[in-house]
C-alpha positions as protocol buffer text, in pm:
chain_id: "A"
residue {
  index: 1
  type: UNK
  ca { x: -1844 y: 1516 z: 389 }
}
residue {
  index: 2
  type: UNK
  ca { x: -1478 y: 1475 z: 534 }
}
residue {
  index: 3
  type: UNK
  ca { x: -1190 y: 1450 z: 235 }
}
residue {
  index: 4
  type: UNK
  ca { x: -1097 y: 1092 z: 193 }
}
residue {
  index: 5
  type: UNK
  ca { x: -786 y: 958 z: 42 }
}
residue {
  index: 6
  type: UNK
  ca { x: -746 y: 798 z: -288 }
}
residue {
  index: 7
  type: UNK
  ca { x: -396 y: 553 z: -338 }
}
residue {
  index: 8
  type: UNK
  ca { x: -289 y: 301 z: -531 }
}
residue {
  index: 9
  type: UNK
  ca { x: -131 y: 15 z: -259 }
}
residue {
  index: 10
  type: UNK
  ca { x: 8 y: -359 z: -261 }
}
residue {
  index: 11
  type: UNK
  ca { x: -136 y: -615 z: -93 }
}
residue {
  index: 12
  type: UNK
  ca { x: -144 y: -900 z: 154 }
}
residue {
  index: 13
  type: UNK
  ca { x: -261 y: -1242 z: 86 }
}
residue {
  index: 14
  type: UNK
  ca { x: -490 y: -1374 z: 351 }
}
residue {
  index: 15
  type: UNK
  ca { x: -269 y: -1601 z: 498 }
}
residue {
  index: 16
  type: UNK
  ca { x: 9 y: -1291 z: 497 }
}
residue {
  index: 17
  type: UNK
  ca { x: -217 y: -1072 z: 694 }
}
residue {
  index: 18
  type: UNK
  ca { x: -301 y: -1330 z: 980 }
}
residue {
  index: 19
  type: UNK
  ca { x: 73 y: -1367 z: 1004 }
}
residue {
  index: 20
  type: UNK
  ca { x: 148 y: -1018 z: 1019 }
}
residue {
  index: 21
  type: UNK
  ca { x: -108 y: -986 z: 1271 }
}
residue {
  index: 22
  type: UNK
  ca { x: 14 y: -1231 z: 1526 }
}
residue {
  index: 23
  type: UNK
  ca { x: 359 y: -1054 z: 1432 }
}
residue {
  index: 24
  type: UNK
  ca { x: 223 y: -718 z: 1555 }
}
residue {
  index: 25
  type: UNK
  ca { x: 45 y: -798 z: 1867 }
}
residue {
  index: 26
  type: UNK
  ca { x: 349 y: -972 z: 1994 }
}
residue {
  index: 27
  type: UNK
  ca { x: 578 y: -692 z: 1886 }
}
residue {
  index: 28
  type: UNK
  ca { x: 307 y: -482 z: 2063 }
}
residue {
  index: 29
  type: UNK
  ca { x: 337 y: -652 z: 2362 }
}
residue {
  index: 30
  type: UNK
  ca { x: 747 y: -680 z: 2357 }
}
residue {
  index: 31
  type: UNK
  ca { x: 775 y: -323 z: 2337 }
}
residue {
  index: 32
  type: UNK
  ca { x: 540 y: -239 z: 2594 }
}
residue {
  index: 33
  type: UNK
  ca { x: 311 y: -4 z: 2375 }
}
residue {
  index: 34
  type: UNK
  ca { x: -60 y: 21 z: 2420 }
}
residue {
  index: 35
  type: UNK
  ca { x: -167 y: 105 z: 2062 }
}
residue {
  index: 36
  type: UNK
  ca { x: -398 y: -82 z: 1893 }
}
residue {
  index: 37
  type: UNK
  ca { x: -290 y: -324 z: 1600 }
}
residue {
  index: 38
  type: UNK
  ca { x: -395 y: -264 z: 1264 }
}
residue {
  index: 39
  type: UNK
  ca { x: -678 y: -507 z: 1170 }
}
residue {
  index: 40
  type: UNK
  ca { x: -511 y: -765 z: 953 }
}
residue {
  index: 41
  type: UNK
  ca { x: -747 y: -720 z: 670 }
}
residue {
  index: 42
  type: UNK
  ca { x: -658 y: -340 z: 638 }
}
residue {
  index: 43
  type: UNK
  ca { x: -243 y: -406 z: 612 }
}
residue {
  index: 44
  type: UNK
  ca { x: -149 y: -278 z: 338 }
}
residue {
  index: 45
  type: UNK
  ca { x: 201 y: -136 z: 152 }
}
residue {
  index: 46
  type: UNK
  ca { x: 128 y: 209 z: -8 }
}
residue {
  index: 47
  type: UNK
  ca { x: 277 y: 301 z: -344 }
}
residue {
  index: 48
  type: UNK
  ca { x: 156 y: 663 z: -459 }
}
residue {
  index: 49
  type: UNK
  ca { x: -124 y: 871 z: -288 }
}
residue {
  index: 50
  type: UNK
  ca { x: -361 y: 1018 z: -526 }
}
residue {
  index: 51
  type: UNK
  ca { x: -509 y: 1303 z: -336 }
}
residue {
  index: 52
  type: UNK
  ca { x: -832 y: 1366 z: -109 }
}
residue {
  index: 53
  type: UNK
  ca { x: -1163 y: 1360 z: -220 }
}
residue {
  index: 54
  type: UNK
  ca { x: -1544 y: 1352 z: -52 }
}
residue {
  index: 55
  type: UNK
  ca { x: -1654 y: 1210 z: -367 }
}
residue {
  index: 56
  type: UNK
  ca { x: -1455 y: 1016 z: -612 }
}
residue {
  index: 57
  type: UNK
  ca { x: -1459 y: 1185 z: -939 }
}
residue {
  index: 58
  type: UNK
  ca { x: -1502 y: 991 z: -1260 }
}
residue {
  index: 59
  type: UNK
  ca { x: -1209 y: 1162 z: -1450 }
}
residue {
  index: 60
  type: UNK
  ca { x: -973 y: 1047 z: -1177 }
}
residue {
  index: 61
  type: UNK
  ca { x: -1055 y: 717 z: -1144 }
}
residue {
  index: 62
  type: UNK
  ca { x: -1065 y: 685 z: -1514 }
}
residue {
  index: 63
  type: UNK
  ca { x: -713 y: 810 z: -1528 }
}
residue {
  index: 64
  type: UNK
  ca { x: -634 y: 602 z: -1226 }
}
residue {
  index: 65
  type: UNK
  ca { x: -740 y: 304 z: -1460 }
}
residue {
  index: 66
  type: UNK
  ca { x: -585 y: 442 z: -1764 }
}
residue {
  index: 67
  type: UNK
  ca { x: -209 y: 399 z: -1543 }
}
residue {
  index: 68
  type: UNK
  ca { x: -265 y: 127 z: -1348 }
}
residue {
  index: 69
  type: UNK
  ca { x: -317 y: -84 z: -1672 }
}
residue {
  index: 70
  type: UNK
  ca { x: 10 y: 21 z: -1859 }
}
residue {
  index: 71
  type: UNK
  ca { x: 237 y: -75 z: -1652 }
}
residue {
  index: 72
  type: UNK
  ca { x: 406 y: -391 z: -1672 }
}
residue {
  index: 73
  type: UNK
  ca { x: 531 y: -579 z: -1369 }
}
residue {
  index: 74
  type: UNK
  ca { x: 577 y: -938 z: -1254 }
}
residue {
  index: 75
  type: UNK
  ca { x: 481 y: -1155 z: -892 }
}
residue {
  index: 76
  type: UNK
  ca { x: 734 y: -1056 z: -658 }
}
residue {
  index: 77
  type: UNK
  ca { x: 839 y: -1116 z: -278 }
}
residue {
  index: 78
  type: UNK
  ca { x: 938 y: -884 z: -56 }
}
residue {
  index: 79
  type: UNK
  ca { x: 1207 y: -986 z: 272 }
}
residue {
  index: 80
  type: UNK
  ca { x: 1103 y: -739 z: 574 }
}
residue {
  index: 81
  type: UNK
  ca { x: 1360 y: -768 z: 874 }
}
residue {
  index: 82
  type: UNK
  ca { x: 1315 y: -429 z: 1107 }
}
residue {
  index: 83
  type: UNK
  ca { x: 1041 y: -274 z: 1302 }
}
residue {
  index: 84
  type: UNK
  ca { x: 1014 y: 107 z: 1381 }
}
residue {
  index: 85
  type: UNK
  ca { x: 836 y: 436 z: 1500 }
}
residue {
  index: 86
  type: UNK
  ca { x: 819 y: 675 z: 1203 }
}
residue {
  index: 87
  type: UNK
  ca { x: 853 y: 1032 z: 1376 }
}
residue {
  index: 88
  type: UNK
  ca { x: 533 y: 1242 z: 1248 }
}
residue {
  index: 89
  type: UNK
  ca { x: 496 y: 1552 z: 1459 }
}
residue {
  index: 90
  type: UNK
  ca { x: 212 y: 1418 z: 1576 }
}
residue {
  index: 91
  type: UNK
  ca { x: 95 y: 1288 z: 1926 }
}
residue {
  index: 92
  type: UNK
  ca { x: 33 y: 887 z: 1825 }
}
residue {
  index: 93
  type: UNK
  ca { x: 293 y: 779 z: 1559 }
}
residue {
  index: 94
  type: UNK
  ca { x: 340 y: 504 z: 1351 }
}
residue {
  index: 95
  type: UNK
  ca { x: 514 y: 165 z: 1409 }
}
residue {
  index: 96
  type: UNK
  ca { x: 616 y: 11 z: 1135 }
}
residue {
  index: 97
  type: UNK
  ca { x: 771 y: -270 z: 949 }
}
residue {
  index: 98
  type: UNK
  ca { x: 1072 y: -216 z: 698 }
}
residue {
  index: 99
  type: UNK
  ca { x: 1176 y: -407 z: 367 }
}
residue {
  index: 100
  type: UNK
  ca { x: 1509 y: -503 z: 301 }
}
residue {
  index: 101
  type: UNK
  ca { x: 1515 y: -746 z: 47 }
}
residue {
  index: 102
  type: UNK
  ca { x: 1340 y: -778 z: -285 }
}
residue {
  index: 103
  type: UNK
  ca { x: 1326 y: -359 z: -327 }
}
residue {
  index: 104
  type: UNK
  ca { x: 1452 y: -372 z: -701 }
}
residue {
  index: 105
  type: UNK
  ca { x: 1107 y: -452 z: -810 }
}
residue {
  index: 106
  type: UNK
  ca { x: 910 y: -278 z: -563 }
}
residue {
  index: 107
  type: UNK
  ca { x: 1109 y: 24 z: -636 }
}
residue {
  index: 108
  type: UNK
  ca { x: 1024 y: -40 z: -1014 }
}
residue {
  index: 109
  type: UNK
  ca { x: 652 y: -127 z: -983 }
}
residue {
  index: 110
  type: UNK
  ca { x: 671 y: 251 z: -763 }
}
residue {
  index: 111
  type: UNK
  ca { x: 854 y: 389 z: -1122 }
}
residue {
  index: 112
  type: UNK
  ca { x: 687 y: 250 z: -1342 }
}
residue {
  index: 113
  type: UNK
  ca { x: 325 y: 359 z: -1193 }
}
residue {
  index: 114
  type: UNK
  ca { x: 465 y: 729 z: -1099 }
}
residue {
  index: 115
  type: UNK
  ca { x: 553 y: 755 z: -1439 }
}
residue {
  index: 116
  type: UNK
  ca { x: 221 y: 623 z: -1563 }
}
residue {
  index: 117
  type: UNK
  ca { x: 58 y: 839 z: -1351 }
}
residue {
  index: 118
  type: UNK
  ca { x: 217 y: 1191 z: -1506 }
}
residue {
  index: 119
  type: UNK
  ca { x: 114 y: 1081 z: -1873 }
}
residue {
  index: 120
  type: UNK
  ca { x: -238 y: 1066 z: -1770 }
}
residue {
  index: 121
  type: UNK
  ca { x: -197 y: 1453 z: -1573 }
}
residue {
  index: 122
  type: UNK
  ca { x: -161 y: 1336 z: -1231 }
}
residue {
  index: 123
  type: UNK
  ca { x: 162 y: 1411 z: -1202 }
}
residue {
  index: 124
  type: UNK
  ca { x: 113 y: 1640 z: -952 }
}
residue {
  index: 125
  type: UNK
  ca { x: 48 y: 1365 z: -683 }
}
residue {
  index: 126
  type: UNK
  ca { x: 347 y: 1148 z: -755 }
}
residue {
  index: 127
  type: UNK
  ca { x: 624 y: 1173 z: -469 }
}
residue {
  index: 128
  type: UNK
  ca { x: 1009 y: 1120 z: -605 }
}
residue {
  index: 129
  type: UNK
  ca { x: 1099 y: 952 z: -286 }
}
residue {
  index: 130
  type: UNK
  ca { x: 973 y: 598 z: -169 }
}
residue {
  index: 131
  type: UNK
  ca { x: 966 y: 496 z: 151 }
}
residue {
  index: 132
  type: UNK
  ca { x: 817 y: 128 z: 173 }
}
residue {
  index: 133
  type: UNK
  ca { x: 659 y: 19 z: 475 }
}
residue {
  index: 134
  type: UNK
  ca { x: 366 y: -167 z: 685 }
}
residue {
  index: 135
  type: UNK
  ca { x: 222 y: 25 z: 957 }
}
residue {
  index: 136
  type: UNK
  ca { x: 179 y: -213 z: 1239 }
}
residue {
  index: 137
  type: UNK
  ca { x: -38 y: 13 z: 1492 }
}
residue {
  index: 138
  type: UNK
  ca { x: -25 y: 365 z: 1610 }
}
residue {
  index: 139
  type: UNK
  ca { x: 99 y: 451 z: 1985 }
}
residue {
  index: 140
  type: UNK
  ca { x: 224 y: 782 z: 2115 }
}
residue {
  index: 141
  type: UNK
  ca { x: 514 y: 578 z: 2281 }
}
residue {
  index: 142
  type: UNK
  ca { x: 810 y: 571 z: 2009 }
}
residue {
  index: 143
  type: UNK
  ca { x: 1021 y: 214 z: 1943 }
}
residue {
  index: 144
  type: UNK
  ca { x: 1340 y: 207 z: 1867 }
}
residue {
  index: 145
  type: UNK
  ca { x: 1483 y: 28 z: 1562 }
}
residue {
  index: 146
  type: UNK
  ca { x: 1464 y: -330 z: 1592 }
}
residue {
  index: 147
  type: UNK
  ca { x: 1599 y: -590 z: 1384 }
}
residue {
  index: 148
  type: UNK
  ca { x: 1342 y: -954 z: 1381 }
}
residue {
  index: 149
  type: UNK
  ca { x: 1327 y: -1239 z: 1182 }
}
residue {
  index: 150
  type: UNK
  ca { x: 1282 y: -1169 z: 800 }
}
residue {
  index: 151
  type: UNK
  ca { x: 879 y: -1179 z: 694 }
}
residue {
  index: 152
  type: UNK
  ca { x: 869 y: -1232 z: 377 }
}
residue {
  index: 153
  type: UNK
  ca { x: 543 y: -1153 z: 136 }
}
residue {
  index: 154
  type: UNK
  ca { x: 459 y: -1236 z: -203 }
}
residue {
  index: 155
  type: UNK
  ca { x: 284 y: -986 z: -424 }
}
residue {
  index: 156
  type: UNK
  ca { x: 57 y: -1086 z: -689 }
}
residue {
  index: 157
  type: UNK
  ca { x: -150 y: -758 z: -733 }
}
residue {
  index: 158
  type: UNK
  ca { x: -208 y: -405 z: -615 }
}
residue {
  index: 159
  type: UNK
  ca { x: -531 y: -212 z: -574 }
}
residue {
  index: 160
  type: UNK
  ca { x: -657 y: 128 z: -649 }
}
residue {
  index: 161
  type: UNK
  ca { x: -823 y: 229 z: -262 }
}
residue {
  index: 162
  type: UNK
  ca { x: -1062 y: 509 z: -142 }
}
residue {
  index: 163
  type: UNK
  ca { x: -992 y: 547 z: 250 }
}
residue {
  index: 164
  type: UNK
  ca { x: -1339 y: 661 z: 387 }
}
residue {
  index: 165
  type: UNK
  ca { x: -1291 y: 832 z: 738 }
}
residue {
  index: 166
  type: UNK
  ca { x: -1675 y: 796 z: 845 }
}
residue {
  index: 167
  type: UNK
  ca { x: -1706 y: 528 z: 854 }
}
residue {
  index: 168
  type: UNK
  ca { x: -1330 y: 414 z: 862 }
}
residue {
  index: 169
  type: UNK
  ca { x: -1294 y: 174 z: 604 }
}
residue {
  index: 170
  type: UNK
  ca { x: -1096 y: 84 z: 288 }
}
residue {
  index: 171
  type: UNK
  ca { x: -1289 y: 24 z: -8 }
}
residue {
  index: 172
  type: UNK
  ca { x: -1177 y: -145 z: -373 }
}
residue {
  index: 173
  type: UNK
  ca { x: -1200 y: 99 z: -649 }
}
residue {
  index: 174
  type: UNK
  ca { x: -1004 y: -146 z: -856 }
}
residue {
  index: 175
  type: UNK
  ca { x: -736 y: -438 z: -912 }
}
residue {
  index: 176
  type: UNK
  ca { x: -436 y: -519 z: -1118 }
}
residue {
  index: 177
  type: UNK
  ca { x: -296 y: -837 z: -1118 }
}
residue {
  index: 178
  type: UNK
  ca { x: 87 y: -918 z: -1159 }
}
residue {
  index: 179
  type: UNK
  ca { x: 210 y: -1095 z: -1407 }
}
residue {
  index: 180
  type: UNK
  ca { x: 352 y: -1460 z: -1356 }
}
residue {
  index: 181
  type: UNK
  ca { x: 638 y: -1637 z: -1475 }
}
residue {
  index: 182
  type: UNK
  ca { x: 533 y: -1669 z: -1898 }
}
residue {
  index: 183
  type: UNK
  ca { x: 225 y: -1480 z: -1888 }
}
residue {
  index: 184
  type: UNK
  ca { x: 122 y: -1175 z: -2105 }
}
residue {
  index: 185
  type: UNK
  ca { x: 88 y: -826 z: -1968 }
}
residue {
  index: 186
  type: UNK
  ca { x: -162 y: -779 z: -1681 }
}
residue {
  index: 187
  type: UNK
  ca { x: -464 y: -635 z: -1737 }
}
residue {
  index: 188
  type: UNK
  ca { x: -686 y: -445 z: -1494 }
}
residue {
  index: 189
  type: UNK
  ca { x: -1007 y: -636 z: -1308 }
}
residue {
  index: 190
  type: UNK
  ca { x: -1211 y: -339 z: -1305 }
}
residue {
  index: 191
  type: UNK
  ca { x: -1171 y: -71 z: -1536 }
}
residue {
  index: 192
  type: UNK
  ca { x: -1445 y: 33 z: -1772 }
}
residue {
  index: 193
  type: UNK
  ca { x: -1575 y: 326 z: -1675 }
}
residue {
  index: 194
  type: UNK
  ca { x: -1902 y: 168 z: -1549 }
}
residue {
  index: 195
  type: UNK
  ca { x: -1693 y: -63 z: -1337 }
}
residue {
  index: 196
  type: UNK
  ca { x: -1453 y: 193 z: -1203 }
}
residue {
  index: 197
  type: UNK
  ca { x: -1690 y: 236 z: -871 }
}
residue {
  index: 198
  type: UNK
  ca { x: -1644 y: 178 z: -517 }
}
residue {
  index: 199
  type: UNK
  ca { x: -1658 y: -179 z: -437 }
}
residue {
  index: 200
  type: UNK
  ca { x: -1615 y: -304 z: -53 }
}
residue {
  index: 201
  type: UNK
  ca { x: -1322 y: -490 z: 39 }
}
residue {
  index: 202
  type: UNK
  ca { x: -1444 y: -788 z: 245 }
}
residue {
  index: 203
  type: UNK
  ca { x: -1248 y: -887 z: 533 }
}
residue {
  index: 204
  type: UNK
  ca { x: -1167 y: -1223 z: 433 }
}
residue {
  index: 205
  type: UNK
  ca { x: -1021 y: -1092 z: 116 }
}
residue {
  index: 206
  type: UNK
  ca { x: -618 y: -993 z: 65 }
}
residue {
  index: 207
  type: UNK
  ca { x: -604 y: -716 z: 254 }
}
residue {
  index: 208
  type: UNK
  ca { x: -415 y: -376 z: 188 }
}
residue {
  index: 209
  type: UNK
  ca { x: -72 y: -285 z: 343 }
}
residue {
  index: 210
  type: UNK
  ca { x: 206 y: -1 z: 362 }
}
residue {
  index: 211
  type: UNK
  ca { x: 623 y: -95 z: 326 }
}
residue {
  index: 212
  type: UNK
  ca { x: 933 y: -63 z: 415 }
}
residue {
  index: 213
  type: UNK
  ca { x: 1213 y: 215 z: 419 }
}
residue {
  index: 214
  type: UNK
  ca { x: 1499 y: 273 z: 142 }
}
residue {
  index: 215
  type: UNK
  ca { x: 1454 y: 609 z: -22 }
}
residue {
  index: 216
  type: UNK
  ca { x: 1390 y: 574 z: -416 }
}
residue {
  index: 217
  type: UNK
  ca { x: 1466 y: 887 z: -575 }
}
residue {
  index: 218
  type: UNK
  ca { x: 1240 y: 861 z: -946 }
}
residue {
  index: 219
  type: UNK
  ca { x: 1295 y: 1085 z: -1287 }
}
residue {
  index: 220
  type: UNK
  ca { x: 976 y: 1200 z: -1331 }
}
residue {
  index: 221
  type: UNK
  ca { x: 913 y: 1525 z: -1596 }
}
């Protein structure tokens, strides 16, 4: 079968993604592109790509798990205020929607995973730079930079996801929550090695997402 990738992402509540939604079909329509919107259940803000796989292997998502549940990290929001194509070299490219507030603890949630991520070997996979963002749709037309009205999201967990290309769908290997204001550490939803298995996200459920743009260069080994 086709490779499929495996990341670790943020994302939106349900009420977030029908927002978002209505924000990208009228942004759509404002800038005269022809793309189709992402599907509000499949928004998502991506934190670190963990490669491509046709099957999911069990060491990975173990080690996945392993991560995801050391690191330590609170609820946050997240202010997005500016709208843009991301130039890709290829023929449809990527409007998106930037952060500009609230990147101190996005950028250490990114850190603080990354790191995670080399002590259990996959190290390999962890990009130094972070650039946050939701992809809105895909058009072959490019926007300019546009500043709108801040959007602002709250974060309360992020999700390990497998990306399946046939058929297209994102599917829930796993979920951290956040911790709130006087809680413990976090602990992961899923992550006995049993449990550690593909699990469909539903469409009425938070849905993934991508952010925003400020370049976070991380000390990794």
């Amino acid at each position: 079968g086709e490779a499929s990738t495996l990341f670790f992402a943020l994302l939106l509540r349900a009420s977030d993604q029908q927002t978002l939604a209505a924000f990208a079909n009228e942004h759509r329509r404002s800038e005269g592109l022809t793309g189709t919107p992402t599907p509000g259940h499949r928004f998502h803000l991506s934190l670190h790509a963990i490669g491509n796989y046709t099957r999911l292997p069990d060491r990975v998502a173990r080690a996945c798990g392993v991560a995801a549940a050391s690191v330590h990290a609170s609820v946050f929001a997240v202010a997005f205020d500016r709208t843009m194509t991301f130039a890709t070299g290829h023929a449809t490219k990527p409007l998106v929607l930037c952060a500009s507030d609230g990147m101190m603890a996005l950028e250490s949630l990114h850190n603080q995973l990354g790191q995670a991520l080399w002590r259990v070997g996959l190290g390999k996979h962890v990009e130094r730079r972070f650039t946050p963002h939701i992809t809105l749709l895909y058009d072959e037309r490019c926007a300019p930079e546009r500043l709108v009205s801040p959007l602002i999201f709250r974060f309360d967990s992020f999700v390990l996801i497998h990306s399946l290309v046939h058929p297209s769908k994102h599917v829930h290997v796993a979920r951290w929550p956040l911790r709130s204001q006087g809680h413990d550490l976090c602990r992961g939803e899923c992550v006995g090695d049993h449990d550690l298995r593909h699990q469909e996200l539903r469409h009425d459920e938070e849905g993934p997402r991508l952010a925003g743009q400020a370049w976070c260069c991380l000390q990794f080994p």
